[in-house]
Every structure is written in structure tokens, then in C-alpha cells.
SEKOLTOR-513347 format. One line per field, with one value per atom (N, C-alpha, C, O, CB): z, x, y; atom name. Coordinates in steps of 0.02 Angstrom, whole numbers, always signed. Last residue first. Glycine has a CB too. Example, Ala and Ser with C-alpha at 12.3 -4.5 7.8 and 13.67 -1.06 7.14 Angstrom:
% SEKOLTOR-513347
up [+354,+357,+394,+402,+286,+390,+390,+390,+423,+452] .
east [+642,+684,+645,+670,+704,+660,+615,+660,+712,+565] .
north [-112,-53,+2,+57,-30,-284,-225,-165,-166,-224] .
atom [N,CA,C,O,CB,N,CA,C,O,CB] .
//
This chain:
% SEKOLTOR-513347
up [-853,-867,-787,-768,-911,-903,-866,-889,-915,-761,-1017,-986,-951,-971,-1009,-1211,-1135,-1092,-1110,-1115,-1363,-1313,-1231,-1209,-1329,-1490,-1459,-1388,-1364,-1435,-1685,-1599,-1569,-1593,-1586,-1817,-1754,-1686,-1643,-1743,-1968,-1921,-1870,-1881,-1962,-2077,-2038,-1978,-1938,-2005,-2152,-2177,-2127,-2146,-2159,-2231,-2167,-2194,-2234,-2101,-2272,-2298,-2247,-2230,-2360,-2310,-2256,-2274,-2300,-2204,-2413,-2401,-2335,-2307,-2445,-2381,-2462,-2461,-2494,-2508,-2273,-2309,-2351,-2355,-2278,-2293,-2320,-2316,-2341,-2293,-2163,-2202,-2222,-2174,-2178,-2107,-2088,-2164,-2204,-2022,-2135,-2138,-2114,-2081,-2124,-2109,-2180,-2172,-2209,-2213,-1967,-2021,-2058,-2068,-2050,-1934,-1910,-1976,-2024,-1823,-1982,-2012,-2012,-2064,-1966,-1905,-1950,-2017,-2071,-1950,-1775,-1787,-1846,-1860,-1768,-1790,-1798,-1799,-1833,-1715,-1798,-1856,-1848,-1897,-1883,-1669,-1729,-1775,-1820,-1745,-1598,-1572,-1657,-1690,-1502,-1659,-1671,-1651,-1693,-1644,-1610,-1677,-1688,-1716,-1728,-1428,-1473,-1559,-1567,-1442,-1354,-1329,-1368,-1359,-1271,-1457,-1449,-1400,-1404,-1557,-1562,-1522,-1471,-1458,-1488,-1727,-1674,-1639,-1669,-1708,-1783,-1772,-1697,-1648,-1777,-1953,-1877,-1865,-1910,-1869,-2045,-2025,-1959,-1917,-2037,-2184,-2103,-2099,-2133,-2054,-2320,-2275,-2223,-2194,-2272,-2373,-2354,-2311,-2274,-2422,-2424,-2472,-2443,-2481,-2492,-2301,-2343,-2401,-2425,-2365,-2187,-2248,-2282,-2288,-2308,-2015,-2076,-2127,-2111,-2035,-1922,-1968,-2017,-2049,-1985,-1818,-1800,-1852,-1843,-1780,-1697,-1769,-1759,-1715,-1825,-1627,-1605,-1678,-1712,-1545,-1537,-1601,-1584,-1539,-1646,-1413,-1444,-1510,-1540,-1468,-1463,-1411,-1454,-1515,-1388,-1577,-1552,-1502,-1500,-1611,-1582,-1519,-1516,-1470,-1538,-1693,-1627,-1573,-1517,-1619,-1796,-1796,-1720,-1689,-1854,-1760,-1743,-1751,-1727,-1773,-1790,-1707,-1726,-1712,-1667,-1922,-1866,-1824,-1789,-1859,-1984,-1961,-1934,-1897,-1997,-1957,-1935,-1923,-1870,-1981,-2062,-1979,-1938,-1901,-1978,-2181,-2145,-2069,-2028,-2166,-2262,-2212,-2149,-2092,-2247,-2390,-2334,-2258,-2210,-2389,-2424,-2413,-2385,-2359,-2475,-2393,-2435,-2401,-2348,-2449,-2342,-2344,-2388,-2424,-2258,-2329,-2368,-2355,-2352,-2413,-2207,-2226,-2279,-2265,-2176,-2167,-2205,-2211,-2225,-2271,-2015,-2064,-2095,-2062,-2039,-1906,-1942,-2011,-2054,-1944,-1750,-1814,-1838,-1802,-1810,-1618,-1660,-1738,-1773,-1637,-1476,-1550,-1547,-1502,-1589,-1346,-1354,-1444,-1476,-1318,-1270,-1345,-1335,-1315,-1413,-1112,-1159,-1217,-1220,-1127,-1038,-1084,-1119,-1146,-1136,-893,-964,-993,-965,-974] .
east [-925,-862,-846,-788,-829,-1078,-1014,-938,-908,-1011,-1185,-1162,-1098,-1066,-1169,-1222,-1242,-1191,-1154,-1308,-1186,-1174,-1186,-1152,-1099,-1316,-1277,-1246,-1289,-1338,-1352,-1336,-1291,-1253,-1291,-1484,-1433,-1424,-1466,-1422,-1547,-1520,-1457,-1397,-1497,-1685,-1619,-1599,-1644,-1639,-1749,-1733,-1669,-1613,-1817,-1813,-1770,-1718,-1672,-1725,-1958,-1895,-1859,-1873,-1917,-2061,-2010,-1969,-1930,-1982,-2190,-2115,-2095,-2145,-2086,-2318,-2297,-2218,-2182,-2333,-2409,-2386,-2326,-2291,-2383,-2521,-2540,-2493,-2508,-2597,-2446,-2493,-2508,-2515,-2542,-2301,-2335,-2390,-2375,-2319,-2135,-2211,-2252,-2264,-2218,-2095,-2098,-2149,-2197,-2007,-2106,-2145,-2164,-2223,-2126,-2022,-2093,-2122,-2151,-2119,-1890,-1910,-1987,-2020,-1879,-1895,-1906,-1923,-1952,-1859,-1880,-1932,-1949,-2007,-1920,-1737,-1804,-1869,-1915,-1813,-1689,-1687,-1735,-1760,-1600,-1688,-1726,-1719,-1744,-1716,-1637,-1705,-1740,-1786,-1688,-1477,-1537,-1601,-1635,-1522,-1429,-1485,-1517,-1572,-1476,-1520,-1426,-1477,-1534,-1392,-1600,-1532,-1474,-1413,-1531,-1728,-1671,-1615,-1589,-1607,-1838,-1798,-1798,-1835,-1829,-1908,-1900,-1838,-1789,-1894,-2035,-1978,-1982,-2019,-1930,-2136,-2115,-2059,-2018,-2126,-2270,-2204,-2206,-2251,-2176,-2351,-2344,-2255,-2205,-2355,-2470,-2390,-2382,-2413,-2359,-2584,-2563,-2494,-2469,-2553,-2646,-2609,-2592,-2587,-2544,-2670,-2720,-2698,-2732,-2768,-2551,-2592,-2630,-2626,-2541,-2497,-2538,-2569,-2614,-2622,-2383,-2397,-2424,-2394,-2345,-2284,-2299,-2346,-2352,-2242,-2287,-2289,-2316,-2355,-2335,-2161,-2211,-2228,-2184,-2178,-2073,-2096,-2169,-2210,-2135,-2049,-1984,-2019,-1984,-1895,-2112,-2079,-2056,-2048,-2022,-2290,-2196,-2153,-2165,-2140,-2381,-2389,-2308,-2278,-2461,-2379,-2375,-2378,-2379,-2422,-2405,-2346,-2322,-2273,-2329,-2569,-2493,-2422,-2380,-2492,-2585,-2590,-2547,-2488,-2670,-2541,-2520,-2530,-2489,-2503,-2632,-2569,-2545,-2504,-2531,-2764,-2742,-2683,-2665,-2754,-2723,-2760,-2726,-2678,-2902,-2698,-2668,-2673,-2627,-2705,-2787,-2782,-2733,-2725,-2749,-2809,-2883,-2846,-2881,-2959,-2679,-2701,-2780,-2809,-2688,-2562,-2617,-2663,-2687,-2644,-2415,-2441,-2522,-2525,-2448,-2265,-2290,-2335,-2314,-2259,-2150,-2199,-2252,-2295,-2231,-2006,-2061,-2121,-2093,-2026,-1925,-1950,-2005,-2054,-1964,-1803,-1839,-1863,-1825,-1819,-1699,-1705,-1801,-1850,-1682,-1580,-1662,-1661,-1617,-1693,-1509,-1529,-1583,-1624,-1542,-1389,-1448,-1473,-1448,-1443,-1283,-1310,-1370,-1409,-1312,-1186,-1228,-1241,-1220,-1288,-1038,-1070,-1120,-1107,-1017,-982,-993,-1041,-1096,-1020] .
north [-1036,-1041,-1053,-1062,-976,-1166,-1101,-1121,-1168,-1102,-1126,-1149,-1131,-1082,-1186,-1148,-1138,-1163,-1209,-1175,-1133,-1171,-1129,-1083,-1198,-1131,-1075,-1129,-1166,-993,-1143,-1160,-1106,-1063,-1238,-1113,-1117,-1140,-1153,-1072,-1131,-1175,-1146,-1155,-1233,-1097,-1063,-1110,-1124,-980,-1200,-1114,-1093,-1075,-1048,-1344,-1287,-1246,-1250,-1330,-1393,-1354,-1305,-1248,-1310,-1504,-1457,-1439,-1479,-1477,-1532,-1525,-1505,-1482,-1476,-1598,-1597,-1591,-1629,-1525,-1683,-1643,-1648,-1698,-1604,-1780,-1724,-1667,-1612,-1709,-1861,-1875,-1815,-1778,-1911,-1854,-1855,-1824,-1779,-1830,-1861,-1911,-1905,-1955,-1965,-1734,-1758,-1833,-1845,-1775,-1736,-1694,-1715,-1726,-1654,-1824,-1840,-1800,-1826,-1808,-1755,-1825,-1830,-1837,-1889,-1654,-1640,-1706,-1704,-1595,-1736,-1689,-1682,-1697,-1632,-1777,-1838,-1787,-1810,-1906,-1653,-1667,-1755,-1783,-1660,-1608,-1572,-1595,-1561,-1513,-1728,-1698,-1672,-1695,-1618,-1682,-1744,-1748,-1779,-1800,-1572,-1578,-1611,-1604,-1582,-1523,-1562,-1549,-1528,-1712,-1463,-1462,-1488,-1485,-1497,-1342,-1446,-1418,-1362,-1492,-1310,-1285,-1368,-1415,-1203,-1257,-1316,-1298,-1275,-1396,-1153,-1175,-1219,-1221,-1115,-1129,-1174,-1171,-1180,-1249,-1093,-1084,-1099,-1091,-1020,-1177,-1170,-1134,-1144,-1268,-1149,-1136,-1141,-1096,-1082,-1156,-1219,-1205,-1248,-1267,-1041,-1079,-1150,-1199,-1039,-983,-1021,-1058,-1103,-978,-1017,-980,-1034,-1096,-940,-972,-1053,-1013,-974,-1118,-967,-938,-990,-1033,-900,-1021,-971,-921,-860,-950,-1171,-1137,-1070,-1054,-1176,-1248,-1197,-1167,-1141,-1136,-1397,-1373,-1292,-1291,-1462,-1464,-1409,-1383,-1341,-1454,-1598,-1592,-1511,-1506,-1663,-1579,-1610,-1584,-1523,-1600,-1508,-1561,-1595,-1624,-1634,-1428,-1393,-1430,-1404,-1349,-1526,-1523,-1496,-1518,-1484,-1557,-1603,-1595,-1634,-1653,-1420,-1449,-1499,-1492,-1480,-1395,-1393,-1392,-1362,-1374,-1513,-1528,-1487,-1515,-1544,-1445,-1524,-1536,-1562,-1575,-1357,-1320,-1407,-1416,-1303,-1410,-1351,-1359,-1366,-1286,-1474,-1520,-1483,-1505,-1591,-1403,-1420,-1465,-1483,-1496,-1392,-1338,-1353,-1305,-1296,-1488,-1489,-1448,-1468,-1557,-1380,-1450,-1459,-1410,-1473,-1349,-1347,-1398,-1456,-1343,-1262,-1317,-1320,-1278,-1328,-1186,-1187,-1260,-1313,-1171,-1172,-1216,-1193,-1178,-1276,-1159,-1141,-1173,-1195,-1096,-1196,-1219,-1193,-1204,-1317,-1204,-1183,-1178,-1153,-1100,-1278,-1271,-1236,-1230,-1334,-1262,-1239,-1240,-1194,-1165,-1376,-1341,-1325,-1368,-1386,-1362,-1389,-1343,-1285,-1407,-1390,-1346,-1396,-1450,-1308,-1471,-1485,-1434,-1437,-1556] .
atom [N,CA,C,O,CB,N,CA,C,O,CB,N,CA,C,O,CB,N,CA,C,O,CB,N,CA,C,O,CB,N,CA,C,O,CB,N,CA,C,O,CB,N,CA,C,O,CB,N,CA,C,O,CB,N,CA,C,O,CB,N,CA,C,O,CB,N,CA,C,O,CB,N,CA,C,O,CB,N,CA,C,O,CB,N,CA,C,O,CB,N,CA,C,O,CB,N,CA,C,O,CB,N,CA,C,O,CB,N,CA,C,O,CB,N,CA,C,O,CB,N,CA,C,O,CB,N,CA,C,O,CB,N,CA,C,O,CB,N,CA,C,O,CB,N,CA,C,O,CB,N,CA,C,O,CB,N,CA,C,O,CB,N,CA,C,O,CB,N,CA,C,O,CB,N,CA,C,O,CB,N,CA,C,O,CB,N,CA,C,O,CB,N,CA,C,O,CB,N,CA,C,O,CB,N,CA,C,O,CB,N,CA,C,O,CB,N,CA,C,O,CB,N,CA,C,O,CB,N,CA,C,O,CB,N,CA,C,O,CB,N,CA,C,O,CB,N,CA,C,O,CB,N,CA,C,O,CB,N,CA,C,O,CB,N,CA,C,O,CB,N,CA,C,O,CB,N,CA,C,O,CB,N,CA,C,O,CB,N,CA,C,O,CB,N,CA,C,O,CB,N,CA,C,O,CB,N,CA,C,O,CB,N,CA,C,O,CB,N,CA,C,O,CB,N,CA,C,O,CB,N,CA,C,O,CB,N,CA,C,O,CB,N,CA,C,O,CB,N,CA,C,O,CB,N,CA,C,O,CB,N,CA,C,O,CB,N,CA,C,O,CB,N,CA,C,O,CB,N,CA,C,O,CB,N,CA,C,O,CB,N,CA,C,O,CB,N,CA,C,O,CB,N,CA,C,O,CB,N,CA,C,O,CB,N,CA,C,O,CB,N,CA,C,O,CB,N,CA,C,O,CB,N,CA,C,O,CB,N,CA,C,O,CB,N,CA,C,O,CB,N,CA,C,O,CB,N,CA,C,O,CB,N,CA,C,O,CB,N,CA,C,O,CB,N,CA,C,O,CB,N,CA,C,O,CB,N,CA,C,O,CB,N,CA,C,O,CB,N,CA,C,O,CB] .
//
């Protein structure tokens, strides 16, 4: 059986004193790694999954999580692993 390799990219918008806080908690989700916090408040993140559903309860967590403002996913791919 071929498995799915996902990754998925995300803007984050969050309240710009509370930045640093959320991404350790965003950087504590299974498959999640941020790669970029501005002072404006921006996080950039991507989440990496064997299927979408992983990345998309991820991207749920986000959105509730306290002080921030949006997620906005930017680029979404898969690639199937596995033999021939």
C-alpha cells in the first residue's frame, strides 16, 4: 500500500505582543515547524502529515488558539511514497 507524504504552508497572523508565545505553541504541534516571526505579528509555518486530516485538525488548533487573528494557507502538497 502507497502512503501520502503532505506539506502544507501557512501565514499566521497573530497579536503582535503575544507572537513569540504562540509560536512555541504553534512549534509544539505534531509535524508543525515555524520558520519566520515579525514584529508585525507574522508567523510563517509549515505542517508536514502522512494524510490531510493531521494538517487540517492542525490548522483548526491554530485558529483557536488565543491571540491569533488568521491562518491562512498558502501552499498545499502531496506526494505518494512507497513501492513499486
Amino acid at each position: 500500500m502507497d502512503q501520502e507524504f503532505h506539506v502544507s504552508s501557512l501565514v499566521v497572523l497573530t497579536q503582535p505582543p503575544l507572537r513569540h508565545q504562540l509560536a512555541e505553541q504553534i512549534g509544539a504541534l505534531e509535524g508543525a515547524e515555524i520558520h519566520a516571526v515579525s514584529d508585525e505579528g507574522k508567523l510563517v509555518v509549515t505542517l508536514e502529515g502522512p494524510s490531510q486530516r493531521p494538517i487540517m485538525a492542525a490548522i483548526d488548533a491554530i485558529q483557536a488558539m488565543p491571540g491569533v487573528l488568521s491562518a491562512a494557507l498558502i501552499y498545499h502538497q502531496f506526494d505518494e511514497l512507497g513501492g513499486h
